[in-house]
LORO-333090 format. One record per residue: residue number from 0; x, y, z of N, C-alpha, C in turn. Coordinates in Angstrom, 3 decimals, always signed. Example, Ala and Ser with C-alpha at 12.3 -4.5 7.8 and 13.67 -1.06 7.14 Angstrom:
BEGIN
- 0_+13.190_-5.690_+7.800_+12.300_-4.500_+7.800_+13.200_-3.300_+7.800
- 1_+12.850_-2.250_+7.080_+13.670_-1.060_+7.140_+12.900_+0.030_+7.870
***
This chain:
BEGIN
- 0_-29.185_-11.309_+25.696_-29.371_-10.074_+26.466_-28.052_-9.676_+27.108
- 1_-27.450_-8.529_+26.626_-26.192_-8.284_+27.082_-26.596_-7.046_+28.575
- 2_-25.550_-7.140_+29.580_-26.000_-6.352_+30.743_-24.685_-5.507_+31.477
- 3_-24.617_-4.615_+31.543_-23.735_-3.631_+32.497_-23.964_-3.400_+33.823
- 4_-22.978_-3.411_+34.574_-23.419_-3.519_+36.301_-23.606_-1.644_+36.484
- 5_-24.862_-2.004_+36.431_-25.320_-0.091_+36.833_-25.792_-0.500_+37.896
- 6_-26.448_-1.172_+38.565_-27.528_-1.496_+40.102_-26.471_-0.952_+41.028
- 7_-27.182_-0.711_+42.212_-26.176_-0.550_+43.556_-25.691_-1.137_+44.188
- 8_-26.399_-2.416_+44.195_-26.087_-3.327_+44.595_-25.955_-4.880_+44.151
- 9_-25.603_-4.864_+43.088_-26.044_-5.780_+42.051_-27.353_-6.209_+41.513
- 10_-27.865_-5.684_+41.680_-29.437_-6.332_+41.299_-29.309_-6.652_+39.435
- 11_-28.830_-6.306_+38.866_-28.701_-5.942_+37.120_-28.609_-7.550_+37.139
- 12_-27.193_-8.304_+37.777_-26.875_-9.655_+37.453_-27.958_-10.059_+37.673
- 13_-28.510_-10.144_+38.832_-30.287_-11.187_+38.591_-30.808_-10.719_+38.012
- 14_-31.502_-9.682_+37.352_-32.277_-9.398_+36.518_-31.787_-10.359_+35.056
- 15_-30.256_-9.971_+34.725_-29.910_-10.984_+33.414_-30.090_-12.564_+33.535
- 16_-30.057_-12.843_+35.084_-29.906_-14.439_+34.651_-31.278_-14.791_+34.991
- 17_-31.891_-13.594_+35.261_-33.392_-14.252_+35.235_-34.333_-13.951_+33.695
- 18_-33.749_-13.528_+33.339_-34.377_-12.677_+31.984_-33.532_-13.022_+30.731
- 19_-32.265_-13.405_+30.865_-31.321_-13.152_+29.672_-31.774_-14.224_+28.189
- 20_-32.761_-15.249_+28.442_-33.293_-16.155_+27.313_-34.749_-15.649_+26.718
- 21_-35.429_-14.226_+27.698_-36.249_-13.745_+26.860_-36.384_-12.917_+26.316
- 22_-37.100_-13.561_+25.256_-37.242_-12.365_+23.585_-37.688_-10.882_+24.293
- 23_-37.026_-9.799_+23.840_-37.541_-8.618_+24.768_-38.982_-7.837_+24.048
- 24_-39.145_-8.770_+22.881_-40.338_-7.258_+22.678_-41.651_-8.082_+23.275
- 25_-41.583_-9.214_+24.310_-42.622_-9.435_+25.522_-42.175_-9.271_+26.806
- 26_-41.600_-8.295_+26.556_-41.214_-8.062_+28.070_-41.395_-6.725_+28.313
- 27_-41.703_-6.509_+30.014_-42.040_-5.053_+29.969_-41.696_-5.012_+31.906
- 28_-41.536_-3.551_+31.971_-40.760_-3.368_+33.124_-41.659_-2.008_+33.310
- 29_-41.714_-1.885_+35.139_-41.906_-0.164_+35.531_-40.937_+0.006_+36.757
- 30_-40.464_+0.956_+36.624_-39.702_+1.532_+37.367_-39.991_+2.580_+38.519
- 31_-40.497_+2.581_+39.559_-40.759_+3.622_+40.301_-39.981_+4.377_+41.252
- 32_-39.360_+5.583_+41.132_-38.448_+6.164_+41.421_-36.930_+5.867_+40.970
- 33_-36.905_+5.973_+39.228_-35.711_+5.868_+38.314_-34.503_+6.969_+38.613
- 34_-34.874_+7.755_+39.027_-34.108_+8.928_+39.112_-33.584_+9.244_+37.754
- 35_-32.077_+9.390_+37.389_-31.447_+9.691_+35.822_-31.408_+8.640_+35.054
- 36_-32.237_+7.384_+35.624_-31.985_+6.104_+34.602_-30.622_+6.232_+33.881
- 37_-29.646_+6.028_+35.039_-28.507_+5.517_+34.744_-27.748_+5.184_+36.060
- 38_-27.681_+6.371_+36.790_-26.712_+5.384_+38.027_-27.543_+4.622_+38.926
- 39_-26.780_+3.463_+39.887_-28.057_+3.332_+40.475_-29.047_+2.312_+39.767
- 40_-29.711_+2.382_+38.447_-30.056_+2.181_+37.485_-30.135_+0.162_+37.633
- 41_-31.700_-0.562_+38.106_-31.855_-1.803_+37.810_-32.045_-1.874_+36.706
- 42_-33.007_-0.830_+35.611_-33.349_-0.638_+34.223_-32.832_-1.019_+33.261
- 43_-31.615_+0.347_+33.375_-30.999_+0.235_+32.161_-30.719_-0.375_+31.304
- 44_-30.352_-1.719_+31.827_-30.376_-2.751_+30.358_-31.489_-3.533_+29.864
- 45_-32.365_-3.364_+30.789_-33.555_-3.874_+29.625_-34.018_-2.573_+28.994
- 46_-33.797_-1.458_+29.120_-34.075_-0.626_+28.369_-33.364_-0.998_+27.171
- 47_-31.982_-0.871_+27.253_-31.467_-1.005_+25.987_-31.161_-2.238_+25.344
- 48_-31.731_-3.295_+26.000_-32.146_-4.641_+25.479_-33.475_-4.899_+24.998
- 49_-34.349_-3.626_+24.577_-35.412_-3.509_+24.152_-36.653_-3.507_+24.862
- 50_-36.482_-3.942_+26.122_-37.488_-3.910_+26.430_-38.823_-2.770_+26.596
- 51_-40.084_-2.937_+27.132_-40.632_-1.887_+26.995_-40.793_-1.555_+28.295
- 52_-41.085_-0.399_+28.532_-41.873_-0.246_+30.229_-42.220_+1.224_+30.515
- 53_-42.197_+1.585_+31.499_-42.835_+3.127_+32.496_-41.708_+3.159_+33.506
- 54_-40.782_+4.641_+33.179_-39.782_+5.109_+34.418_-40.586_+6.419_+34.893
- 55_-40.953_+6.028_+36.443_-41.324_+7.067_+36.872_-40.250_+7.691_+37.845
- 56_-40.479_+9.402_+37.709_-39.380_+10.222_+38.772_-39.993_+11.309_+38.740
- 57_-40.645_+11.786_+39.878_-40.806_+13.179_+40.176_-39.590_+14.290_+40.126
- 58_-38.170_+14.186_+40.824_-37.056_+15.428_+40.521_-36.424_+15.778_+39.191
- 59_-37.031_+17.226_+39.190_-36.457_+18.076_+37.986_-35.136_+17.799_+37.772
- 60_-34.372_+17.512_+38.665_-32.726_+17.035_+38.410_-32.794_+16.299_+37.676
- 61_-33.353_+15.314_+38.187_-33.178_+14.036_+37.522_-33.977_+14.005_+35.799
- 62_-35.147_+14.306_+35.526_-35.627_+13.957_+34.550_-35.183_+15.300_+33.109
- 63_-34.631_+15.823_+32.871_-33.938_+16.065_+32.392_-32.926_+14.996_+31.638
- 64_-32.714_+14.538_+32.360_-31.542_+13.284_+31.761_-32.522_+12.023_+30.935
- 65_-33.219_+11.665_+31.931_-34.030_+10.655_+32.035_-35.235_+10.986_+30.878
- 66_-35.416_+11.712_+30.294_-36.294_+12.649_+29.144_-35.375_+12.213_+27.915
- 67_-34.648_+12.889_+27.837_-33.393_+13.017_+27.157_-32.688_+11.699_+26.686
- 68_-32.317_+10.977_+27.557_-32.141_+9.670_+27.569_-33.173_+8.658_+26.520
- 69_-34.661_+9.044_+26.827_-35.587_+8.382_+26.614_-36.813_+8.559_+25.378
- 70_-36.424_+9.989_+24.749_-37.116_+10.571_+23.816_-37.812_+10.209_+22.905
- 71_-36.686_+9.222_+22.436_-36.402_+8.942_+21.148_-36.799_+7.569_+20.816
- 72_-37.345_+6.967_+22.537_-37.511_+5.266_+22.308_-39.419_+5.408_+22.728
- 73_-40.202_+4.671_+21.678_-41.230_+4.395_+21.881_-41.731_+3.443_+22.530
- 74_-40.734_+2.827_+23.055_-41.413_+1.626_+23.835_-40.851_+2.063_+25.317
- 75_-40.867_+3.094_+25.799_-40.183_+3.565_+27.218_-41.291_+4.971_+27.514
- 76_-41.650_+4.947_+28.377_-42.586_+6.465_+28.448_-42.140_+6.874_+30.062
- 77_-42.409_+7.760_+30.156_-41.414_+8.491_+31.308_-42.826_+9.285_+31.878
- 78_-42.774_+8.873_+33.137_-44.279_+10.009_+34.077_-43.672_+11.196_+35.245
- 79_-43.401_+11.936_+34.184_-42.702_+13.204_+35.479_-43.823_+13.348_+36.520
- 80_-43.595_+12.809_+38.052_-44.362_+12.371_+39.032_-44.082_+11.449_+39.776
- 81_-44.892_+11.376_+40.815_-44.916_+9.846_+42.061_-46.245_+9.663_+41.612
- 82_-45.778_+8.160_+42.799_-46.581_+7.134_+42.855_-47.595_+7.091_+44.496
- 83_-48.616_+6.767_+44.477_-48.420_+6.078_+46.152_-49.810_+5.734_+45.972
- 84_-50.813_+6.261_+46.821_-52.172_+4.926_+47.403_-53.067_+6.561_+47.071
- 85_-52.593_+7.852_+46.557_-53.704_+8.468_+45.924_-53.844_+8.811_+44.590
- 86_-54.794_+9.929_+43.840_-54.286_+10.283_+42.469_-54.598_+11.648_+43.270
- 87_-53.478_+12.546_+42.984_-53.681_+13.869_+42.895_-52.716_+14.647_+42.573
- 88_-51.971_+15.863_+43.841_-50.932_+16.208_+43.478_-50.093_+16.041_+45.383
- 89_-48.834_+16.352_+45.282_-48.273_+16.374_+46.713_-47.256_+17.151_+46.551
- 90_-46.385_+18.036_+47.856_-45.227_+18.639_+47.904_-44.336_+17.784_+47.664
- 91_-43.282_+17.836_+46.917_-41.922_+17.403_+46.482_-40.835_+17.624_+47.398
- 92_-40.129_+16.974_+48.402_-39.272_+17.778_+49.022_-37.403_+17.658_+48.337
- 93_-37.129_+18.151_+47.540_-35.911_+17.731_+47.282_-34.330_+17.690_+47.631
- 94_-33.833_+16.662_+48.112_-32.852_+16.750_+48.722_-31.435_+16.906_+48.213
- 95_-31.197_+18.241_+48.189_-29.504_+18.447_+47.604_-29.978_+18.453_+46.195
- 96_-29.481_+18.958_+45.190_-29.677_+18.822_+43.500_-28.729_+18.201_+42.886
- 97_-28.117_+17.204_+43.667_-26.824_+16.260_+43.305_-27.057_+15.008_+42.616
- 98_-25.981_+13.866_+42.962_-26.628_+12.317_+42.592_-27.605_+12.338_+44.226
- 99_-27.070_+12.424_+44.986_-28.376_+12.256_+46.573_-29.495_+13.405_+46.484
- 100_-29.816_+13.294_+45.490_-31.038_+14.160_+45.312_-32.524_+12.502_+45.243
- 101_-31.345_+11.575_+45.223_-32.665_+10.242_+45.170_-33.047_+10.156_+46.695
- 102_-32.358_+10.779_+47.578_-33.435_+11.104_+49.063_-34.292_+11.430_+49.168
- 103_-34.699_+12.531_+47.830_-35.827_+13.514_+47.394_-36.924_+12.621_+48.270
- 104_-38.178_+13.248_+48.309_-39.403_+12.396_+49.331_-40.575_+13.180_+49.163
- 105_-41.749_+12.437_+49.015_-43.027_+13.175_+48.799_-43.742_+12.809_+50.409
- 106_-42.992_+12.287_+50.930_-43.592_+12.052_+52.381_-42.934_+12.785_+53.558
- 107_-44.350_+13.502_+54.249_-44.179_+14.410_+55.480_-43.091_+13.719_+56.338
- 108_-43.238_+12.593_+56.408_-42.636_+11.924_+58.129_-41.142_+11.696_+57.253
- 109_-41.316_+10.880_+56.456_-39.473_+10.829_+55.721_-38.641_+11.818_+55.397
- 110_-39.436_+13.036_+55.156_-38.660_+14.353_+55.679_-38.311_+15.073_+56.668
- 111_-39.134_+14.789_+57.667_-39.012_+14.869_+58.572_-37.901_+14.324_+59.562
- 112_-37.969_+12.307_+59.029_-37.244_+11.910_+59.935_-35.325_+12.220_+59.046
- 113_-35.779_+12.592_+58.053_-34.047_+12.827_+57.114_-33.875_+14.515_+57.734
- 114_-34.446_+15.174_+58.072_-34.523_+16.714_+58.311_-33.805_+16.362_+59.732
- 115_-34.084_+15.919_+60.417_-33.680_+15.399_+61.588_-32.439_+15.076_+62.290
- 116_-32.138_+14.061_+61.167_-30.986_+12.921_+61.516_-29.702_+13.488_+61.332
- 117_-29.102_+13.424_+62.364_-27.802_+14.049_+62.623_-26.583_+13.414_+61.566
- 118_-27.171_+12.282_+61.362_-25.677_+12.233_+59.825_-26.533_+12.728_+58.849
- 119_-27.405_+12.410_+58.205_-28.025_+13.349_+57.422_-27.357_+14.874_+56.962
- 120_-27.877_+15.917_+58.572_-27.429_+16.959_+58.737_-25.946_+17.610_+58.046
- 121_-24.728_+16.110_+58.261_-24.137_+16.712_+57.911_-23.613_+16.175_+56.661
- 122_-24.106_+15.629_+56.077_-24.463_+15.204_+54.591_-24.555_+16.291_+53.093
- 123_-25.268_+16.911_+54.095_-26.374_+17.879_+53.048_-27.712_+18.711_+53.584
- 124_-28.660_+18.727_+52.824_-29.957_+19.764_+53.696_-31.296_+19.443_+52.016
- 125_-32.308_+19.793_+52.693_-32.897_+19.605_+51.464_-32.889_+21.393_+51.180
- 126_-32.724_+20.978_+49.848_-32.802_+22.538_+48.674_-34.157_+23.218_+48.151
- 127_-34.746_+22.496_+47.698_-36.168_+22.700_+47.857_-37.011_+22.324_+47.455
- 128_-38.254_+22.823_+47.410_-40.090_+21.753_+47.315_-40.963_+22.790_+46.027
- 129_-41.542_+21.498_+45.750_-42.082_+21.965_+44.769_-43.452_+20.930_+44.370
- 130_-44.718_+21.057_+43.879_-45.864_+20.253_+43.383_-45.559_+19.440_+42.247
- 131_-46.020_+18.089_+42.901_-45.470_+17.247_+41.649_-47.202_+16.470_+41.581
- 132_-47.104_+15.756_+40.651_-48.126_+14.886_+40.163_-48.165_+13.902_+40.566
- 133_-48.995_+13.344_+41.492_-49.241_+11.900_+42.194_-50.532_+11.034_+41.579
- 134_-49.583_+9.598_+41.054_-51.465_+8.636_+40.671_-50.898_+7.232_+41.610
- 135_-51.891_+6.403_+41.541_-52.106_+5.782_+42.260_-51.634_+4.529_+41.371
- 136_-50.845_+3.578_+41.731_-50.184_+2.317_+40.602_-51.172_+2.188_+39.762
- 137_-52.465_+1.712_+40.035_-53.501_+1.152_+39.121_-53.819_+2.589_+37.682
- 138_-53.623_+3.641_+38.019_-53.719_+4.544_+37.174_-52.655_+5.076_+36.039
- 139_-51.490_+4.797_+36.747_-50.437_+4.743_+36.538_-50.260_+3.830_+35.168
- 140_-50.488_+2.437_+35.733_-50.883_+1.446_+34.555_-51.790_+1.760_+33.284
- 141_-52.674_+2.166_+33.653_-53.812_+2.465_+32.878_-53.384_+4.060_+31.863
- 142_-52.713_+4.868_+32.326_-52.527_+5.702_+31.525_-50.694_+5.460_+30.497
- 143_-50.425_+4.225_+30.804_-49.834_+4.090_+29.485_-49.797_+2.401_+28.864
- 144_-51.333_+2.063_+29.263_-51.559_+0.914_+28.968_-50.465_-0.395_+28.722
- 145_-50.681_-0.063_+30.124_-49.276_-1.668_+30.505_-50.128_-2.788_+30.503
- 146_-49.577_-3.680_+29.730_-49.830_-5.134_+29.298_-50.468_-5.795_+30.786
- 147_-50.969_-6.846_+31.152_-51.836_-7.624_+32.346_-50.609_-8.051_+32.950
- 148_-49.676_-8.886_+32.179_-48.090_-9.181_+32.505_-46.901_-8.288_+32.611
- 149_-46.760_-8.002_+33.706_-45.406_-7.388_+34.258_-44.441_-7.928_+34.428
- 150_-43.303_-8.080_+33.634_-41.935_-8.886_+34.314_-41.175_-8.685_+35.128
- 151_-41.011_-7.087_+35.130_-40.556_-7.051_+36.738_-40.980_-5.623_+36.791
- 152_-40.946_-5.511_+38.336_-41.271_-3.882_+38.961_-40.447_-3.276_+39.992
- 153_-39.612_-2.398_+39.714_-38.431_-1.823_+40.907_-39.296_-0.765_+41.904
- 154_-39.105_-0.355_+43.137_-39.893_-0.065_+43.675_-39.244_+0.615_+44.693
- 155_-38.651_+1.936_+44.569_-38.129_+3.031_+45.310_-38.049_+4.188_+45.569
- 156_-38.672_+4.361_+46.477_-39.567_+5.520_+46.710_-39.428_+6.179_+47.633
- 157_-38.716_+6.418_+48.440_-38.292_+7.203_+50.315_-39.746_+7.384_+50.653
- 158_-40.102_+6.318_+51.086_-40.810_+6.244_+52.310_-42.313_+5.943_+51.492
- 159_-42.777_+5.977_+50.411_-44.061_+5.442_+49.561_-44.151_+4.426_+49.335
- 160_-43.225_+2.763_+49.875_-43.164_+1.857_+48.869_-44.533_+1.041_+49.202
- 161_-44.316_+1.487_+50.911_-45.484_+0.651_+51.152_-46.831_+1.025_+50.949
- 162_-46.918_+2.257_+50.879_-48.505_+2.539_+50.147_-48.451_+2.220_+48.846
- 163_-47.073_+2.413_+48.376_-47.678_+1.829_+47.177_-48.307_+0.209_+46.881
- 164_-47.460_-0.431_+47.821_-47.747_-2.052_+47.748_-48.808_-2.333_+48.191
- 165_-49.555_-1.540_+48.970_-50.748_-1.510_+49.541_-52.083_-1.106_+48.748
- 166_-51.815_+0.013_+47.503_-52.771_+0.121_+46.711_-52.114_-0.473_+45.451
- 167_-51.789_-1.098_+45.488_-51.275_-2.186_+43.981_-52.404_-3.048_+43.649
- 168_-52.702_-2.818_+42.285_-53.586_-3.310_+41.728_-53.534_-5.395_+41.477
- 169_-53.433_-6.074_+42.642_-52.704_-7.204_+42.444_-54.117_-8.112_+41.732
- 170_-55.381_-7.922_+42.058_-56.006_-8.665_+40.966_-56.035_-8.295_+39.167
- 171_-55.662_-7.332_+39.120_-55.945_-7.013_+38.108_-54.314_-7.187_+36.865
- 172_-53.291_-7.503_+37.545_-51.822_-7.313_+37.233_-51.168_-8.414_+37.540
- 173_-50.398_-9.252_+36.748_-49.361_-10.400_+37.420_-48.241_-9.338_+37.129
- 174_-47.724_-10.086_+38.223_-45.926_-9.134_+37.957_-45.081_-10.333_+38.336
- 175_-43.939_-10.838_+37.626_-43.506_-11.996_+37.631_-42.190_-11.460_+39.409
- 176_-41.803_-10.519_+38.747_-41.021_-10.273_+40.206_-40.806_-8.693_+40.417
- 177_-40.565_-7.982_+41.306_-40.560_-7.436_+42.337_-38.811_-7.147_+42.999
- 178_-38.831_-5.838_+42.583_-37.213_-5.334_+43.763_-37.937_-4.056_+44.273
- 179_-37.856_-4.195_+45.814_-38.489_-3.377_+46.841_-37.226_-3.181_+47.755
- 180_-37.227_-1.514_+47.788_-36.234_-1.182_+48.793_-36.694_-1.569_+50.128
- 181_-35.747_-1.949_+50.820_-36.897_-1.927_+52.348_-36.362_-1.273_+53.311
- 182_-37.501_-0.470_+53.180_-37.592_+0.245_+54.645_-38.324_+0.720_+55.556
- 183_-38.575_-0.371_+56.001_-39.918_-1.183_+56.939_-39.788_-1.909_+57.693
- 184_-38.099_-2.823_+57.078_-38.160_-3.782_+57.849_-38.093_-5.070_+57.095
- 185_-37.414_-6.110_+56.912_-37.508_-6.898_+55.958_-38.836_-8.205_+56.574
- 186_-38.774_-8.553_+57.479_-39.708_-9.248_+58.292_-41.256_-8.951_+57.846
- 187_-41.280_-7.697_+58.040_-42.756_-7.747_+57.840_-43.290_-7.447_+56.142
- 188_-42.189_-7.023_+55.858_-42.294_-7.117_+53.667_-42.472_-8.490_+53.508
- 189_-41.790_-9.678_+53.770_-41.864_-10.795_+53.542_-43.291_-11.231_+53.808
- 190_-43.996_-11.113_+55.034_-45.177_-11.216_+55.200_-46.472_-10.956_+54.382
- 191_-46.228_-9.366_+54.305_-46.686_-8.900_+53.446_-47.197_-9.625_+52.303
- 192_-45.742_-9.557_+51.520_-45.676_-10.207_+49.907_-46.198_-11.462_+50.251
- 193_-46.000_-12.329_+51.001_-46.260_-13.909_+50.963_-48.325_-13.802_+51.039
- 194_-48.896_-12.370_+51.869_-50.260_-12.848_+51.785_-50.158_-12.347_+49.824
- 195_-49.979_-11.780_+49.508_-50.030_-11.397_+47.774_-49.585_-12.816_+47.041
- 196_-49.044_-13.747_+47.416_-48.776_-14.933_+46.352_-47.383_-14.635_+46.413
- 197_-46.396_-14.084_+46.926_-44.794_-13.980_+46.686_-43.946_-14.854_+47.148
- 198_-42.806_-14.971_+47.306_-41.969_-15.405_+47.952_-40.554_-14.783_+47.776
- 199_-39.592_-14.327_+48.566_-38.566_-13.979_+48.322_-37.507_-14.526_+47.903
- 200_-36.800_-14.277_+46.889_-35.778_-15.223_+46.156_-34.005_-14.434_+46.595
- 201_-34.356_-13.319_+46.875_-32.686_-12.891_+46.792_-32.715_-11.218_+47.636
- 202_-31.578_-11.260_+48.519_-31.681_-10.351_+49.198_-30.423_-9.682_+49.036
- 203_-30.856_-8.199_+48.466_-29.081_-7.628_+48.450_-28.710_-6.813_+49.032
- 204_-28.041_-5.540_+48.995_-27.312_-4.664_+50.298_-28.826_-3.854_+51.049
- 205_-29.603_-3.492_+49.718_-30.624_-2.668_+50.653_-31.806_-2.850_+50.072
- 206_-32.198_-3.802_+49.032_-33.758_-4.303_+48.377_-33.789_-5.710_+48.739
- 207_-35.107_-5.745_+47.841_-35.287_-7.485_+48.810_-36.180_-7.718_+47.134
- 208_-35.872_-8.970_+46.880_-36.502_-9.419_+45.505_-37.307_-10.811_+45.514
- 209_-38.777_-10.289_+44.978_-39.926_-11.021_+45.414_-40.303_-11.839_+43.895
- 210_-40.685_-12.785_+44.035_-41.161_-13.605_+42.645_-42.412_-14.302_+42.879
- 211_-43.126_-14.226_+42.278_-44.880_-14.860_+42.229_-44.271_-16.104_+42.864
- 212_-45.333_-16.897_+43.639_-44.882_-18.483_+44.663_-44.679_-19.373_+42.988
- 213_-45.640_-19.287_+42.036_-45.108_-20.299_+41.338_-44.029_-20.741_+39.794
- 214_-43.208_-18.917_+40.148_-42.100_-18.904_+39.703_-40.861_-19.230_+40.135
- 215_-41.135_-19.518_+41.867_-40.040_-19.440_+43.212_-38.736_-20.694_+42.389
- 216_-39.525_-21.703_+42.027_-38.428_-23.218_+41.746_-37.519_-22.358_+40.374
- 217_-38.411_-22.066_+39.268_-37.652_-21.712_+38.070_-36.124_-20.784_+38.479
- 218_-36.631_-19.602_+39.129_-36.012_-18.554_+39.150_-34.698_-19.326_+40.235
- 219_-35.259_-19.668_+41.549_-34.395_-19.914_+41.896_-33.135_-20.748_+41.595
- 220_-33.405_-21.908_+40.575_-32.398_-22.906_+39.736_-31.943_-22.026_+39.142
- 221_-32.422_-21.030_+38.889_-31.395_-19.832_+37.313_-30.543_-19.198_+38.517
- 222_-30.917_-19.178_+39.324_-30.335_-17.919_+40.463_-29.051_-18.655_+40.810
- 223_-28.976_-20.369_+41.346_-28.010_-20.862_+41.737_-26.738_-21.224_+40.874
- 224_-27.728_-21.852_+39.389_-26.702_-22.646_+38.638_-26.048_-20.945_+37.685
- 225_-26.368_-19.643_+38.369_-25.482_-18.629_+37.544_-24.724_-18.185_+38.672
- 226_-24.864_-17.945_+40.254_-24.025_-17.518_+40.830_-23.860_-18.000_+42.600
- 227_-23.532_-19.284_+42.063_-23.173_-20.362_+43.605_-23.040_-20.252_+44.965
- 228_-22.777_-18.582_+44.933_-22.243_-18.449_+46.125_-23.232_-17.321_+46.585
- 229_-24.816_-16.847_+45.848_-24.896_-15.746_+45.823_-26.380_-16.029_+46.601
- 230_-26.860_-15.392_+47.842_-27.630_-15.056_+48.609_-29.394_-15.087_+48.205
- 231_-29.655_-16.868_+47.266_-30.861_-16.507_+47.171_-32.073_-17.429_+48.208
- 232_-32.659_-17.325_+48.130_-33.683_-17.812_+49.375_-34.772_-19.390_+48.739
- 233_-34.508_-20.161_+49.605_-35.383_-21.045_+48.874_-36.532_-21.281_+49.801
***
């Protein structure tokens, strides 16, 4: 499995040294809030290491690329839309039509509190809103029939992650690991995940990466004996 540093914060390197000995056509990935599936980008190389999965992105900026990008591969399906704890539809608020258009937010209060914030302000402004398509993870799954086994799930969303983690279908789904932006608070995500069966293995500039409790030993020996010096949690 060959890998390019697209993550923001490195996340790509753990993904390879946790993944790089498996065969990819059992492997499968979802992405929630991909934006152009490329910068930024935990994906990208299991995309083009075959793997299969679901990139979801509600901004018209973005999916354009992310369409385009993705057309042509049958084992990748793309849900122009969010995610969170309903199925319906919600206002889109989009921020700037730039690369920081991933501020974009389907949530009242995270627009609110970015509408607000005096560095924000002078950042940028949001450009504008529009109805996007909202399902709920478990539906999500179900309408492009994702396998019972998940190998991993990225999870970034301005300000949805936790409804989403909250209506996550966890009896019905193993997901071997988990990159969750946090912004909540890392304290009480840990909690969280640990009543779900998790444990946290590696923490980087602004996600936090969760692995089922009885993957914690494997992953973590791959985590140390590839990068010695590198911030994982035992």
């Amino acid at each position: 499995m060959q890998y390019k540093q697209t993550s923001q914060y490195g996340e790509c390197k753990i993904l390879h040294a946790l993944f790089k000995d498996q065969l990819p056509m059992f492997r499968y990935f979802v992405d929630i809030g991909a934006a152009d599936g490329i910068r930024y980008s935990n994906t990208i190389n299991l995309v083009e290491n075959g793997w299969s999965g679901i990139l979801v992105e509600p901004c018209k900026h973005f999916l354009s690329t992310l369409n385009k990008n993705n057309s042509d591969n049958p084992n990748v399906h793309v849900f122009a839309g969010a995610v969170s704890d309903y199925n319906g539809e919600s206002k889109f608020y989009v921020w700037s039509e730039k690369e920081d258009s991933q501020l974009s937010t389907i949530e009242d209060e995270q627009y609110q509190t970015i509408l607000n914030d005096e560095f924000w302000k002078s950042q940028g402004s949001f450009t504008d809103q529009y109805v996007v398509d909202v399902l709920k993870p478990a539906a999500l799954l179900d309408k492009f029939n994702a396998p019972k086994l998940i190998n991993f799930v990225d999870i970034d969303a301005e300000g949805s992650d936790m409804k989403i983690l909250n209506a996550w279908p966890w009896d019905d789904y193993a997901v071997e690991l988990f990159c969750i932006e946090v912004s909540m608070g890392l304290d009480p995500l840990i909690e969280f995940m640990k009543e779900k069966n998790y444990e946290i293995i590696s923490k980087t500039g602004g996600n936090a990466l969760f692995c089922r409790k009885e993957k914690h030993s494997e992953f973590f020996n791959r985590l140390k004996a590839n990068f010695p010096g590198m911030q994982v949690v035992s």
